[in-house]
C-alpha positions in Angstrom: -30.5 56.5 3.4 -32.5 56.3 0.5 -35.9 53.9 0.8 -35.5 52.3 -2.3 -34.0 48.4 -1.7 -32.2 47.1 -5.2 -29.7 44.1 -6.2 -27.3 45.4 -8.7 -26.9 42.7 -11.3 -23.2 43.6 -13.1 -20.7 42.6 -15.3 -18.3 43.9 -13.1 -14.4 44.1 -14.2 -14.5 45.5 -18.0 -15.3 48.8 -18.2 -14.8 51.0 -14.9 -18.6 52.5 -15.1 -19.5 49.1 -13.0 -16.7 49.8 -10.1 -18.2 53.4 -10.2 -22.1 52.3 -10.3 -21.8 50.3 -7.2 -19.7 53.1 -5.3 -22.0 55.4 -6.1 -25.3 53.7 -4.7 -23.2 52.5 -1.7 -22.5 56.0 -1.2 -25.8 57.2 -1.8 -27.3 55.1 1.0 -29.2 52.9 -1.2 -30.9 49.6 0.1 -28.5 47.2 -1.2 -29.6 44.1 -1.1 -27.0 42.5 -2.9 -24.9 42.3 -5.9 -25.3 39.7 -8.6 -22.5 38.9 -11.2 -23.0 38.1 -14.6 -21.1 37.2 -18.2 -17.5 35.3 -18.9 -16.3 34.1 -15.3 -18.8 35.4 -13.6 -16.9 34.2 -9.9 -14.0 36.3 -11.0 -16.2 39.3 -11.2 -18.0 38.8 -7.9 -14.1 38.3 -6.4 -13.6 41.8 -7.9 -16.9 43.1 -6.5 -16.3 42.1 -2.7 -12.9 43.8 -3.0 -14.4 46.7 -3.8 -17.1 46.8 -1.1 -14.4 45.8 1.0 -12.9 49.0 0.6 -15.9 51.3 1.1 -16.5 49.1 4.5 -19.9 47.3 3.4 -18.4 43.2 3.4 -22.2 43.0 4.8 -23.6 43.1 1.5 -24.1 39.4 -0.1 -22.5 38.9 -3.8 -23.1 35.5 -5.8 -21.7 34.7 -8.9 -24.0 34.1 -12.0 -24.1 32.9 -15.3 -21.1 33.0 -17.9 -22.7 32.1 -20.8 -25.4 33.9 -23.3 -29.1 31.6 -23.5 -28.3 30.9 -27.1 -25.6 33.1 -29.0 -21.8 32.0 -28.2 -19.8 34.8 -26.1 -18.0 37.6 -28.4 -14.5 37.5 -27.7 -12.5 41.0 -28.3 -8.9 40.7 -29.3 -8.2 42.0 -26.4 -9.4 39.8 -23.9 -7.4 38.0 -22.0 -7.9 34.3 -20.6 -6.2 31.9 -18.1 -4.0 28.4 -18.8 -8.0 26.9 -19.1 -9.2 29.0 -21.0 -11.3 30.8 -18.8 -11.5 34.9 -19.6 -10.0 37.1 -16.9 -11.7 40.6 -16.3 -8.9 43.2 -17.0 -9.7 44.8 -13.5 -9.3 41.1 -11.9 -5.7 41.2 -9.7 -4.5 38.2 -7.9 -5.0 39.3 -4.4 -8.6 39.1 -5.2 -8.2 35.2 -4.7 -8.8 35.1 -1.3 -12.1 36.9 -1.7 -15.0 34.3 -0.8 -18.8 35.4 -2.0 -22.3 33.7 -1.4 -22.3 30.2 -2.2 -25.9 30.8 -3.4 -26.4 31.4 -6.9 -27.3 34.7 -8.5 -30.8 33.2 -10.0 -31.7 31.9 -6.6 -30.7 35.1 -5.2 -32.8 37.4 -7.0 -35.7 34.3 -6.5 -35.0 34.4 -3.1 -35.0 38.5 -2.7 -38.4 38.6 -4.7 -40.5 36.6 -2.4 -38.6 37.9 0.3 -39.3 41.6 -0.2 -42.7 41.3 -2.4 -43.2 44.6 -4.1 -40.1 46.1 -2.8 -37.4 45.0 -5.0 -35.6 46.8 -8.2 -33.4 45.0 -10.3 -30.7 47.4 -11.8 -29.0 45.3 -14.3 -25.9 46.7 -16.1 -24.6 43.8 -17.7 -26.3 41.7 -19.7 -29.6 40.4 -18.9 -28.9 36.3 -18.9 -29.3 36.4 -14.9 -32.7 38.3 -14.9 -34.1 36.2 -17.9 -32.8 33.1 -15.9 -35.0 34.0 -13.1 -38.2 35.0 -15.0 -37.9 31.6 -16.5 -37.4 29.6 -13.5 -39.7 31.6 -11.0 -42.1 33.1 -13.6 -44.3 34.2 -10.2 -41.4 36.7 -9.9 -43.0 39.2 -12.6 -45.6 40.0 -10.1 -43.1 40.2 -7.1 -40.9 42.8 -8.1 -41.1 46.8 -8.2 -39.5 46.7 -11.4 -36.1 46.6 -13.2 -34.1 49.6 -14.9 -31.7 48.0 -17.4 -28.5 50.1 -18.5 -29.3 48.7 -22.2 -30.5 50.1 -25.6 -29.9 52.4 -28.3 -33.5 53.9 -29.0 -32.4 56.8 -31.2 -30.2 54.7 -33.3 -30.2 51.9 -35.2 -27.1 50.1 -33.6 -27.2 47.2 -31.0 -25.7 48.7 -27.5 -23.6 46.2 -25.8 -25.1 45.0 -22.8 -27.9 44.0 -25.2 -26.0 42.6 -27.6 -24.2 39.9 -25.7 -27.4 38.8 -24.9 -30.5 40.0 -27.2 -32.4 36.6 -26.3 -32.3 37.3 -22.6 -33.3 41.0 -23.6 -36.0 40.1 -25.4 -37.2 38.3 -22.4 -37.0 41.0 -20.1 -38.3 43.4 -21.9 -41.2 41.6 -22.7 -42.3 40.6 -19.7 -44.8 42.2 -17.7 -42.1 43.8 -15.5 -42.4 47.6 -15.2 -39.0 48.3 -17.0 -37.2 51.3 -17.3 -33.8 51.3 -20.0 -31.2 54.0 -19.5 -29.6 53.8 -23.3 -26.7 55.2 -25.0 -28.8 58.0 -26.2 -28.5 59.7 -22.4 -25.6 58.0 -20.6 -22.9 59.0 -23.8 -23.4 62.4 -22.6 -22.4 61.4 -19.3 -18.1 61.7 -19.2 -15.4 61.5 -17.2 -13.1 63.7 -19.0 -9.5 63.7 -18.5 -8.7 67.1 -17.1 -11.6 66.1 -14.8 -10.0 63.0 -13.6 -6.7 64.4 -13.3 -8.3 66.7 -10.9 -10.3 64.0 -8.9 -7.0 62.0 -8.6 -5.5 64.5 -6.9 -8.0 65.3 -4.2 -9.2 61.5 -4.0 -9.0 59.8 -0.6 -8.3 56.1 0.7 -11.3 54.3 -0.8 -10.9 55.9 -4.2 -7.2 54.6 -4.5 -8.4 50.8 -5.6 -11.2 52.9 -8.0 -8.6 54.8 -9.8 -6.6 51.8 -10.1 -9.0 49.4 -11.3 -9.7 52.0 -13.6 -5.5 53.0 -14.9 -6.1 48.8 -15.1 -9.1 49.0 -17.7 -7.1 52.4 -19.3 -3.9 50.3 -20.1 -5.5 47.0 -21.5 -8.1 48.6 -23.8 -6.9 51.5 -24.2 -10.1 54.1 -23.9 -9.8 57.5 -23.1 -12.2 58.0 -20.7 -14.8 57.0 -18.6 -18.5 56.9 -20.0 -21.1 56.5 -17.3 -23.1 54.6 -18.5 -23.4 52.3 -15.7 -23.8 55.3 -13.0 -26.2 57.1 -14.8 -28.3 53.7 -14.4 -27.9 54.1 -10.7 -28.6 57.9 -11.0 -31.9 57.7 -12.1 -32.8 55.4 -8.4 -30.9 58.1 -6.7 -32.8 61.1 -7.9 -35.4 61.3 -10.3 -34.7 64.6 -11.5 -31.5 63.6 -13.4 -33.6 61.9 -16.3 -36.2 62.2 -18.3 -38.4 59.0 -19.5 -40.9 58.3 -22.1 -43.1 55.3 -22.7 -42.5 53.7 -25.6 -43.3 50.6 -27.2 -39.9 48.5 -27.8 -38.8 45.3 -29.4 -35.5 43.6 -28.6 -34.4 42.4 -32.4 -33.2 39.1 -32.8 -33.4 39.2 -36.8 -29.6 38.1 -38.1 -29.4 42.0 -39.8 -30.8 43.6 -37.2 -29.4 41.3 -33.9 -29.6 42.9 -30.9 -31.2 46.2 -31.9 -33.5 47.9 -29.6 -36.1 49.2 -32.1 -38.9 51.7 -31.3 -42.1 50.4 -32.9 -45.3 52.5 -33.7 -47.4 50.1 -31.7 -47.0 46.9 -29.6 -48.4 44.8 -32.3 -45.3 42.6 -33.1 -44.6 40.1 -31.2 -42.5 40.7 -28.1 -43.0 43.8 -28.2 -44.3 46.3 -25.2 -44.4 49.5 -23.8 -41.7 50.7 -21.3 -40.4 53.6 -20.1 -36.9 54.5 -21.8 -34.6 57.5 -20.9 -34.9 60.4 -23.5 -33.1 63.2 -21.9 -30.4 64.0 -19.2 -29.5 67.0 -17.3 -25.5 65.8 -17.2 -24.4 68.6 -15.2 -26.8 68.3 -12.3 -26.1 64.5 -12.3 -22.4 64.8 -12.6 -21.8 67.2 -9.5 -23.9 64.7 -7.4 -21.7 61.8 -8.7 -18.7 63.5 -8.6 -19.8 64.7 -5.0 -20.6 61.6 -3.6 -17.8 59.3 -4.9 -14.9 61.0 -5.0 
């Protein structure tokens, strides 16, 4: 088991990459302390998350639900997306059998609160969704910032001058985050698009996969059929890749700003100095070596 004790805070449901983060650091032997859902029926995705750990034997693990809703900006909808009789948006991944699946009653804020002062100095926070949960809890336990290890955010596009999405549904609750005194680490687009699943690849994997991969691989033919990607990016893994061995990627401290401009919303831009404010050094993810990670994922989870 590795001695490094996380929460994993997730928009678990979309995109696959979340199913396969939290397989992976279960079976990496991480510390999980729990797992924290976040963004657009956030109850849904914790359902879909005790289902999963279900699977891979670890219903000891606490989930609680989260926040649905940005601090500020109204959710983006995708034409895509799919919603209930109340207009409430159902993950694609979510199936009905997921129902009877009952999480913490505690809520994700107070959870993370809770785990800080628990564990002072022990904790990381690996969000992979966006950052309304964390920002949440900075805001309403500010004594937090000095409690936790730190928090590695799958978030950013540092090469690029694009908003990444996990940002973007929330650049105010970035901007939060990142500036805060936290040490934070942000595993970008820049590494983790280099990071696939190809298909001749998963072919092969489906082949050889046992019992507990079944519900991966159909949670992800789920996510293949309503939004019709090709394959799996890991972005999401790579984020728990880095806690798992910290060989795979390369960081660099640099001094970042979250953008909240209207032409430049949501853009994590790379500034010469930390003189604007909100702006601070952290350490963000330059290189990869994808092969060296991808045999250990690929190892490990399937």
């Amino acid at each position: 088991m590795i001695n490094e004790r996380i929460i994993i805070d997730t928009d678990i449901g979309d995109d696959i990459d979340d199913a396969f983060a939290i397989a992976y650091a279960v079976k990496s032997g991480l510390l999980i302390e729990g797992i924290t859902t976040v963004f657009r029926n956030s109850e849904k995705r914790a359902k879909i998350a005790k289902a999963l750990l279900r699977i891979f034997g670890r219903e000891d693990i606490t989930v609680c639900a989260g926040t649905d809703t940005p601090l500020v900006a109204p959710v983006r909808a995708m034409d895509k997306d799919s919603y209930s009789a109340d207009g409430k948006f159902i993950p694609c991944q979510y199936r009905d059998e997921m129902d009877s699946e009952v999480f913490d009653e505690r809520h994700a804020v107070d959870f993370i609160i809770e785990k800080a002062n628990e564990f002072p100095g022990e904790i990381t926070l690996v969000a992979i969704g966006p950052l309304t949960n964390v920002a949440l809890a900075i805001r309403k336990a500010p004594d937090i910032i000095k409690k936790l290890k730190g928090i590695t955010v799958m978030g950013g596009y540092f090469t690029c001058n694009k908003p990444e999405w996990n940002i973007l549904c929330d650049p105010e609750a970035a901007r939060i985050v990142f500036s805060s005194d936290i040490p934070l680490r942000a595993v970008g687009l820049d590494v983790t698009l280099k990071c696939r699943l190809e298909k001749p690849l998963l072919e092969k994997l489906r082949t050889a996969s046992d019992s507990s991969s079944e519900l991966l691989f159909s949670m992800m033919d789920q996510w293949f059929r309503h939004y019709e990607f090709e394959c799996p990016v890991l972005h999401d893994p790579l984020t728990i890749g880095t806690i798992v061995c910290n060989s795979f990627v390369i960081f660099e401290e640099q001094p970042v700003l979250v953008m909240l401009d209207r032409d430049q919303y949501g853009i994590t831009a790379v500034k010469e100095d930390t003189a604007e404010y909100g702006c601070r050094k952290i350490w963000v993810a330059v290189s990869v070596d994808p092969d060296s990670y991808l045999n250990d994922f690929i190892r490990k989870v399937f």
